[in-house]
ZAVOGU-592395 format. One record per atom (N, C-alpha, C): chain; x, y, z; residue number from 1; atom name. Coordinates in steps of 0.2 Angstrom, whole numbers, padded with zeros to 4 digits, m for minus. Example, Ala and Ser with C-alpha at 12.3 -4.5 7.8 and 13.67 -1.06 7.14 Angstrom:
! residues 2
<pt rovo="A" c1="0066" c2="m0028" c3="0039" fivex="1" vexvex="N"/>
<pt rovo="A" c1="0062" c2="m0022" c3="0039" fivex="1" vexvex="CA"/>
<pt rovo="A" c1="0066" c2="m0016" c3="0039" fivex="1" vexvex="C"/>
<pt rovo="A" c1="0064" c2="m0011" c3="0035" fivex="2" vexvex="N"/>
<pt rovo="A" c1="0068" c2="m0005" c3="0036" fivex="2" vexvex="CA"/>
<pt rovo="A" c1="0064" c2="0000" c3="0039" fivex="2" vexvex="C"/>
This chain:
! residues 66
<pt rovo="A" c1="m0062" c2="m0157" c3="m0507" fivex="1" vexvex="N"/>
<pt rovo="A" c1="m0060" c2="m0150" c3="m0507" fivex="1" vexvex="CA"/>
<pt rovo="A" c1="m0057" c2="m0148" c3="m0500" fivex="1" vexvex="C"/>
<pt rovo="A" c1="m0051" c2="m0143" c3="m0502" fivex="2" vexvex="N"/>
<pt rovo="A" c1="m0046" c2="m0142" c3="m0493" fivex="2" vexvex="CA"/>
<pt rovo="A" c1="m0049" c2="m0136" c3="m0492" fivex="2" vexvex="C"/>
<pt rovo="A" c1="m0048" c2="m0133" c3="m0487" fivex="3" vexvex="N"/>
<pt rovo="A" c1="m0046" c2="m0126" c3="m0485" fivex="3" vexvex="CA"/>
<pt rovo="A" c1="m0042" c2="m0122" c3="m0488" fivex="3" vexvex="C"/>
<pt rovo="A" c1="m0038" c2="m0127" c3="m0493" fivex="4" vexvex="N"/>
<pt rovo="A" c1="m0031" c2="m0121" c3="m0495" fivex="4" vexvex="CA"/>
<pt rovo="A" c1="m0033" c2="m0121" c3="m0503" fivex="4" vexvex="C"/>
<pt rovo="A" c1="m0037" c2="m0124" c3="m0505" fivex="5" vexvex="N"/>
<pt rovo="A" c1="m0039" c2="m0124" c3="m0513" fivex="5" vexvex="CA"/>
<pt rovo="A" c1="m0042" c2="m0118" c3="m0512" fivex="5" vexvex="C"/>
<pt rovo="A" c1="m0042" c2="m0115" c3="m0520" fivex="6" vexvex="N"/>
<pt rovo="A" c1="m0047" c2="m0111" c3="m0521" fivex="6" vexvex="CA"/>
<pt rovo="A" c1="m0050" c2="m0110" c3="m0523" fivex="6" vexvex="C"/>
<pt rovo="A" c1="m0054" c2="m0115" c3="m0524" fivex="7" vexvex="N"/>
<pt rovo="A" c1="m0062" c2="m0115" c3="m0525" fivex="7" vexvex="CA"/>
<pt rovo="A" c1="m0066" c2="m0119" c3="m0519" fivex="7" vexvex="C"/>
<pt rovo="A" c1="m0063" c2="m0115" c3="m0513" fivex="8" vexvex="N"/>
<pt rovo="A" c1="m0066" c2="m0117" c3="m0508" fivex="8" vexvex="CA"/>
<pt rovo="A" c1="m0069" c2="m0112" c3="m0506" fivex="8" vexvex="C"/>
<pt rovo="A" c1="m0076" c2="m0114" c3="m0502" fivex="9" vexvex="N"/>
<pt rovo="A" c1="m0079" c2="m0105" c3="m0500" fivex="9" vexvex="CA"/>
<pt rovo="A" c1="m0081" c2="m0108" c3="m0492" fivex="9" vexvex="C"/>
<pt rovo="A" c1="m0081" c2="m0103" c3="m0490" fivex="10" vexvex="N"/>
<pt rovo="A" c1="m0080" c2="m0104" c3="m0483" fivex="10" vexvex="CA"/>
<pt rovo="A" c1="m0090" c2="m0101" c3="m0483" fivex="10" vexvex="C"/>
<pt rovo="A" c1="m0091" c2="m0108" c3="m0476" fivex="11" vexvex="N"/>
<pt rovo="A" c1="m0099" c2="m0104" c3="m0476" fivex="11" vexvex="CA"/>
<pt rovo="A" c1="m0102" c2="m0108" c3="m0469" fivex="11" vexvex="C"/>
<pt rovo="A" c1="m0107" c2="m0109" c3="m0467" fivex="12" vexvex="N"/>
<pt rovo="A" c1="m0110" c2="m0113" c3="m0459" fivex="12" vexvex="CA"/>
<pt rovo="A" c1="m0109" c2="m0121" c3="m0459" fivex="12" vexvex="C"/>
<pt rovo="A" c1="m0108" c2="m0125" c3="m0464" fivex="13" vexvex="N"/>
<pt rovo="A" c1="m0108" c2="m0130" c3="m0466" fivex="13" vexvex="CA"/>
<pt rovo="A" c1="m0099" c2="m0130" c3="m0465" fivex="13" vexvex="C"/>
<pt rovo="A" c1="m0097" c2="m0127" c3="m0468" fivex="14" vexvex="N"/>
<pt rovo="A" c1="m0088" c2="m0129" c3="m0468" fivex="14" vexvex="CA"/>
<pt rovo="A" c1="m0084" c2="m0126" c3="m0460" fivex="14" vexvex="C"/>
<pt rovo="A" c1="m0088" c2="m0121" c3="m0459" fivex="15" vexvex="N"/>
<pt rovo="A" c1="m0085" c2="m0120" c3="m0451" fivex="15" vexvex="CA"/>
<pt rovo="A" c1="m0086" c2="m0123" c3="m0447" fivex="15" vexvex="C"/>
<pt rovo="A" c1="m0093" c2="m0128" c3="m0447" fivex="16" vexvex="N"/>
<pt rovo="A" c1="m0096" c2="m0133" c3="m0442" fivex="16" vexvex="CA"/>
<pt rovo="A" c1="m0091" c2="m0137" c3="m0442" fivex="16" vexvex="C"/>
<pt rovo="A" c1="m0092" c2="m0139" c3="m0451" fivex="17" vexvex="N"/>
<pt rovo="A" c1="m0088" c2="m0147" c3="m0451" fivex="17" vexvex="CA"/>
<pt rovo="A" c1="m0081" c2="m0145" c3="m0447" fivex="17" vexvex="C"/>
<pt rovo="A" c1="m0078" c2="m0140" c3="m0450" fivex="18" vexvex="N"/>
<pt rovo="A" c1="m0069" c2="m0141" c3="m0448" fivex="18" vexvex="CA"/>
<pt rovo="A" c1="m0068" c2="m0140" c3="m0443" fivex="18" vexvex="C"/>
<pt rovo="A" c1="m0072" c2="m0136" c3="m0439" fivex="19" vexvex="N"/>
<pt rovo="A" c1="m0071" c2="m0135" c3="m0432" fivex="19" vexvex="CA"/>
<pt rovo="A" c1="m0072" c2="m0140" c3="m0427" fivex="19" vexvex="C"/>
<pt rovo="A" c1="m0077" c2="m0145" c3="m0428" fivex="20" vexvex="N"/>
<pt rovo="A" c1="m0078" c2="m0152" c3="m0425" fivex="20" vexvex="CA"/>
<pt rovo="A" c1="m0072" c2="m0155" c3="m0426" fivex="20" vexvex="C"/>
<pt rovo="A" c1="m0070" c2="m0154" c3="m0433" fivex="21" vexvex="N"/>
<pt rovo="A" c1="m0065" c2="m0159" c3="m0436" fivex="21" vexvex="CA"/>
<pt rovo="A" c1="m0058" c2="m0156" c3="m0432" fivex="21" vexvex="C"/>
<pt rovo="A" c1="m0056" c2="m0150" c3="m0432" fivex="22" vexvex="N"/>
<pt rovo="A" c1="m0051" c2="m0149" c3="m0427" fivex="22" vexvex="CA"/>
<pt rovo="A" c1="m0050" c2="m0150" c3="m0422" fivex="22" vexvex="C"/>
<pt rovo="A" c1="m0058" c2="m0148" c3="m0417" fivex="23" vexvex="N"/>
<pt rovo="A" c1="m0058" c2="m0152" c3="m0410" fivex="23" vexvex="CA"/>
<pt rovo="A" c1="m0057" c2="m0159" c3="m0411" fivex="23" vexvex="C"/>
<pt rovo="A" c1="m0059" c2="m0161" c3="m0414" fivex="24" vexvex="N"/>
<pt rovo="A" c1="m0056" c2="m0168" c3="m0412" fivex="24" vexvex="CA"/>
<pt rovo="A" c1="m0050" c2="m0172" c3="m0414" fivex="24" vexvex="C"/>
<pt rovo="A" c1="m0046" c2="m0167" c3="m0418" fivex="25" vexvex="N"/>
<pt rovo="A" c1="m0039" c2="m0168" c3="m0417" fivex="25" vexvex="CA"/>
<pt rovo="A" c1="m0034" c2="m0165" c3="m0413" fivex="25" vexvex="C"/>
<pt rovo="A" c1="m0038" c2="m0159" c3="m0410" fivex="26" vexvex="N"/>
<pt rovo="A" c1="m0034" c2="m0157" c3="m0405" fivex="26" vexvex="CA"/>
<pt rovo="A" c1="m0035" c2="m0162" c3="m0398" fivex="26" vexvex="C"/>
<pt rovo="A" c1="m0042" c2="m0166" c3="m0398" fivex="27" vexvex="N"/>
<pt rovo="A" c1="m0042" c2="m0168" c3="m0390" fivex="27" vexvex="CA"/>
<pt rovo="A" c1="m0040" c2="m0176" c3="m0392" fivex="27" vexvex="C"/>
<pt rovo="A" c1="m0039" c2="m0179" c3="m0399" fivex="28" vexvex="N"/>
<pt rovo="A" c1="m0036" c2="m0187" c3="m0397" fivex="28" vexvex="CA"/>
<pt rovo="A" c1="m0027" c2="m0182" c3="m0398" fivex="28" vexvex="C"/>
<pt rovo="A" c1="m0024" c2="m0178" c3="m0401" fivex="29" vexvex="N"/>
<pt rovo="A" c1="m0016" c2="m0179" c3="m0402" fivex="29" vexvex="CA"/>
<pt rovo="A" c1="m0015" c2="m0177" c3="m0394" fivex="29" vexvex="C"/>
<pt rovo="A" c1="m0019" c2="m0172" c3="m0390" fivex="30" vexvex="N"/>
<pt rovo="A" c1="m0019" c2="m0171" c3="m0383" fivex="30" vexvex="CA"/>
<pt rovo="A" c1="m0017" c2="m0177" c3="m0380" fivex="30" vexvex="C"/>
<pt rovo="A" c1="m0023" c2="m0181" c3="m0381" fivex="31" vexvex="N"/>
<pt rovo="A" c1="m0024" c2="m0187" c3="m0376" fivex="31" vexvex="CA"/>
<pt rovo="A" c1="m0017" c2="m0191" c3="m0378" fivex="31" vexvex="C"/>
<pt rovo="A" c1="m0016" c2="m0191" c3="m0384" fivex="32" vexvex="N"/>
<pt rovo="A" c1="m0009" c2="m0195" c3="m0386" fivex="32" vexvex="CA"/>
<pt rovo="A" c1="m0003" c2="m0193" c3="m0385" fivex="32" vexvex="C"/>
<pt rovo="A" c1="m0003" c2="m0186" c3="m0384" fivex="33" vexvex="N"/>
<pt rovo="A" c1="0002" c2="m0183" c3="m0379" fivex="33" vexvex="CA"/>
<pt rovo="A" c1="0003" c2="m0185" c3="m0372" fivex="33" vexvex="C"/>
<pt rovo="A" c1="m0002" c2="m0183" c3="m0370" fivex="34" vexvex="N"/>
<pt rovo="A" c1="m0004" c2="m0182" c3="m0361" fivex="34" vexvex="CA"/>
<pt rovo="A" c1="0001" c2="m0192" c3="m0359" fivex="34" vexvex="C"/>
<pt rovo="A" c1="m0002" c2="m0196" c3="m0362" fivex="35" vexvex="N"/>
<pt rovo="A" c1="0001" c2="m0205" c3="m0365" fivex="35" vexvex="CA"/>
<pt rovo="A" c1="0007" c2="m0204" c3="m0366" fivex="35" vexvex="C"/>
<pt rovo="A" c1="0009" c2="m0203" c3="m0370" fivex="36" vexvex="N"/>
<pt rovo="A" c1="0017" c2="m0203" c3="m0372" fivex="36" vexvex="CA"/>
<pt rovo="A" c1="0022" c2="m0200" c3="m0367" fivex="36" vexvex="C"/>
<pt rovo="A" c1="0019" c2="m0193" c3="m0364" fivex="37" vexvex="N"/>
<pt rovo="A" c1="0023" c2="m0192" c3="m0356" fivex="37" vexvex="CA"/>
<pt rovo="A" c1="0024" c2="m0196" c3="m0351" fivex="37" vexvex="C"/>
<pt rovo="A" c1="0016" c2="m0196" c3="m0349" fivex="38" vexvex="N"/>
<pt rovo="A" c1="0017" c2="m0200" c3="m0343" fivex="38" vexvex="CA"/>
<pt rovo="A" c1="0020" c2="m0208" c3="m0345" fivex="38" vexvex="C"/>
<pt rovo="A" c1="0020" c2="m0208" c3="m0349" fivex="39" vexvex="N"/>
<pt rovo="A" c1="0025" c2="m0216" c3="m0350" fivex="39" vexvex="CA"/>
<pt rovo="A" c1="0032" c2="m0215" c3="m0350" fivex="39" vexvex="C"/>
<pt rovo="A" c1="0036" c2="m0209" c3="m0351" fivex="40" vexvex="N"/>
<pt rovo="A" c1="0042" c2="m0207" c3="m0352" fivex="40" vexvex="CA"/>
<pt rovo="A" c1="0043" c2="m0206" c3="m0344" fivex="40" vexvex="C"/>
<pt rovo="A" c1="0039" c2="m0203" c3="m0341" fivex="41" vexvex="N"/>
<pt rovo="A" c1="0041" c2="m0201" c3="m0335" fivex="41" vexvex="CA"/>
<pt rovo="A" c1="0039" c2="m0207" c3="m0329" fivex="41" vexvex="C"/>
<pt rovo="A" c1="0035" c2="m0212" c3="m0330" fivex="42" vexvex="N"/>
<pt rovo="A" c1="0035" c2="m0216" c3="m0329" fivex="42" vexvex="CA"/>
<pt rovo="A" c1="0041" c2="m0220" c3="m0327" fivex="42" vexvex="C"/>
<pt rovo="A" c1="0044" c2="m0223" c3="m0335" fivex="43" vexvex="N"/>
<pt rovo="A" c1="0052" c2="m0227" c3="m0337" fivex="43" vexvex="CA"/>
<pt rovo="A" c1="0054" c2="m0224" c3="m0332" fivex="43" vexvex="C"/>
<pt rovo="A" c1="0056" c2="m0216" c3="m0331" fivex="44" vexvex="N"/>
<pt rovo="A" c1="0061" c2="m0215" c3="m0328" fivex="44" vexvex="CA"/>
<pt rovo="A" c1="0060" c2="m0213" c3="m0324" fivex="44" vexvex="C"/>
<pt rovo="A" c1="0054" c2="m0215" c3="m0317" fivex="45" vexvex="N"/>
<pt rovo="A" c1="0054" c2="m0216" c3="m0311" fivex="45" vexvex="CA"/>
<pt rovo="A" c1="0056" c2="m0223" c3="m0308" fivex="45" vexvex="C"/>
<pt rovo="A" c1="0056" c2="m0230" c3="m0312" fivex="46" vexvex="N"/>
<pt rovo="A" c1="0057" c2="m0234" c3="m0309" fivex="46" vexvex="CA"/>
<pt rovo="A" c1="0064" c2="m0237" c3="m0304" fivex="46" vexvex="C"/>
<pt rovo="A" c1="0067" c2="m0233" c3="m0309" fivex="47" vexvex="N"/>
<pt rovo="A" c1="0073" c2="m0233" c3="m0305" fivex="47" vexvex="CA"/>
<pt rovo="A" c1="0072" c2="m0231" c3="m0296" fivex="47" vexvex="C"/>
<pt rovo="A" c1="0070" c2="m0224" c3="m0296" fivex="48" vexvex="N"/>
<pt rovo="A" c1="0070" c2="m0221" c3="m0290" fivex="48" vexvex="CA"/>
<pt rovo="A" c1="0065" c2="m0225" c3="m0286" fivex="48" vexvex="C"/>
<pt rovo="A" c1="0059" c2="m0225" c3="m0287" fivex="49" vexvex="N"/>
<pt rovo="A" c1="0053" c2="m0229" c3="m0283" fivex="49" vexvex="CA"/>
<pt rovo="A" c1="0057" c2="m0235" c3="m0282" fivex="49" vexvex="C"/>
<pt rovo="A" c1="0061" c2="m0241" c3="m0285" fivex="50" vexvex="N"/>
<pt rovo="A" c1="0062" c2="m0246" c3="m0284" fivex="50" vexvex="CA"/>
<pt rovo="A" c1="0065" c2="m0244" c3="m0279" fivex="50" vexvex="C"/>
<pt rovo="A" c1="0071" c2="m0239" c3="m0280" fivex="51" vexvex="N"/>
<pt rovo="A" c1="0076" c2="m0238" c3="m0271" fivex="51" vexvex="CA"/>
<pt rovo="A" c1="0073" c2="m0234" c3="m0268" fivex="51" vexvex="C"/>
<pt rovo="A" c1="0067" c2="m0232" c3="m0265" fivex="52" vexvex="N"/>
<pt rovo="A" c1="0061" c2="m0229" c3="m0262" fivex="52" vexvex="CA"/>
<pt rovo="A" c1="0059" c2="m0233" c3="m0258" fivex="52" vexvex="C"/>
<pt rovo="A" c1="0056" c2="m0240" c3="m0260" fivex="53" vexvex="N"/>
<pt rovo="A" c1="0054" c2="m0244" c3="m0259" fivex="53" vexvex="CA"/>
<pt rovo="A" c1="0058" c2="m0247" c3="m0254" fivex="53" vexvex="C"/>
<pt rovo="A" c1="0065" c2="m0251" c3="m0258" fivex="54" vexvex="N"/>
<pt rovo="A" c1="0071" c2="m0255" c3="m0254" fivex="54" vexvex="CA"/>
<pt rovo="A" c1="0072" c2="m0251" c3="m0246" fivex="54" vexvex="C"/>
<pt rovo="A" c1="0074" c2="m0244" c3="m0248" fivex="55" vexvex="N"/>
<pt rovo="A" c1="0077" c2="m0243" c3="m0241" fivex="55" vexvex="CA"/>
<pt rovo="A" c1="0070" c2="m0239" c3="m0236" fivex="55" vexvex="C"/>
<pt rovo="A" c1="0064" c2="m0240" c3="m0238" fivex="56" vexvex="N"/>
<pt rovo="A" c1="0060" c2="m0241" c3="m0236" fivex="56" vexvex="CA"/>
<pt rovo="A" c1="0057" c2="m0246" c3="m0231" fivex="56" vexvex="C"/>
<pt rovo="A" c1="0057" c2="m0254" c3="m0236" fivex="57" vexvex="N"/>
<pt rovo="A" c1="0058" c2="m0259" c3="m0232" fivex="57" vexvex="CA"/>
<pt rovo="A" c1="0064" c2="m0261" c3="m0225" fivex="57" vexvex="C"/>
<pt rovo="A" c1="0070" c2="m0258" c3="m0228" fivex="58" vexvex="N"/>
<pt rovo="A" c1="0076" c2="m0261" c3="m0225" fivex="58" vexvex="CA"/>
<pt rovo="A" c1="0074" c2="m0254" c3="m0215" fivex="58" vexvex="C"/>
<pt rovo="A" c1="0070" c2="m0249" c3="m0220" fivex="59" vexvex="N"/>
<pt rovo="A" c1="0068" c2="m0245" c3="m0213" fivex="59" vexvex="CA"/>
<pt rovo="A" c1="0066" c2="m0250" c3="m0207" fivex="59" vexvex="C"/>
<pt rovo="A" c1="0059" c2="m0252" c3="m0210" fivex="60" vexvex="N"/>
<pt rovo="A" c1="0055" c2="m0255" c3="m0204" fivex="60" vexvex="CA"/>
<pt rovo="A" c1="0057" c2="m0264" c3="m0206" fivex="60" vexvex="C"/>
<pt rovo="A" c1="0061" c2="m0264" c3="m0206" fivex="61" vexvex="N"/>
<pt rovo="A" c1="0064" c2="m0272" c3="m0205" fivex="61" vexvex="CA"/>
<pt rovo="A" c1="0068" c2="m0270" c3="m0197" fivex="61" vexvex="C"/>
<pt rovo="A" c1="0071" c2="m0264" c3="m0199" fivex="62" vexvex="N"/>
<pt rovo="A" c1="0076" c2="m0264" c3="m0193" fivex="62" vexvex="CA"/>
<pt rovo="A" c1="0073" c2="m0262" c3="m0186" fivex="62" vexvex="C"/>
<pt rovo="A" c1="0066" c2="m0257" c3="m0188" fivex="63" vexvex="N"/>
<pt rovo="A" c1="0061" c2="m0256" c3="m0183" fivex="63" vexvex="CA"/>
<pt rovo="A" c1="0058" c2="m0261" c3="m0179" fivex="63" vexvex="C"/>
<pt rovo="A" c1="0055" c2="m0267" c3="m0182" fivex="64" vexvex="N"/>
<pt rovo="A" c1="0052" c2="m0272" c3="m0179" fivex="64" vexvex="CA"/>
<pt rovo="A" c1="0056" c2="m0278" c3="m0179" fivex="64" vexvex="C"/>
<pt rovo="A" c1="0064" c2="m0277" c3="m0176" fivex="65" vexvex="N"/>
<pt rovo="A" c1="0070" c2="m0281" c3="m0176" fivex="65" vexvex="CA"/>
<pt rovo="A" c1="0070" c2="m0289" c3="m0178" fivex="65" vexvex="C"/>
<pt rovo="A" c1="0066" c2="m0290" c3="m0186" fivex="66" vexvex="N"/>
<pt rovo="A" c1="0068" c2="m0297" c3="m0189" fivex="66" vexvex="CA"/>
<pt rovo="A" c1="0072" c2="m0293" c3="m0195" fivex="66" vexvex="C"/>
C-alpha cells in the first residue's frame, strides 16, 4: 500500500515508517548530490590548479637561481 492509494489511513505506524523512509532519502540523494558537484567542480579545476602549480614552480626556480 502507497500514500496515494485509497485505502490508505494514515496513522503512528505509517508517519513513523515514511518519515524515516524520507529522511533517508533525503540525506543518501543529499550525499549523492553533495558527490556529483564536487566532482564537476573538481574536472573543472584541473585545468587552473595545474597552471597554479607551473607558474608556481617556474616562481621559486628563478628565486633560488637553478
Amino acid at each position: 500500500m502507497f500514500p496515494f492509494c485509497f485505502e490508505w489511513h494514515w496513522d503512528a505506524g505509517h508517519f513513523f515508517f515514511m518519515g524515516l523512509f524520507y529522511l533517508v532519502l533525503t540525506v543518501v540523494g543529499s550525499g549523492m548530490g553533495y558527490c556529483i558537484v564536487k566532482t564537476f567542480v573538481d574536472t573543472l579545476m584541473i585545468p587552473i590548479k595545474k597552471h597554479e602549480e607551473h607558474s608556481h614552480e617556474h616562481g621559486h626556480a628563478g628565486a633560488h637561481g637553478h
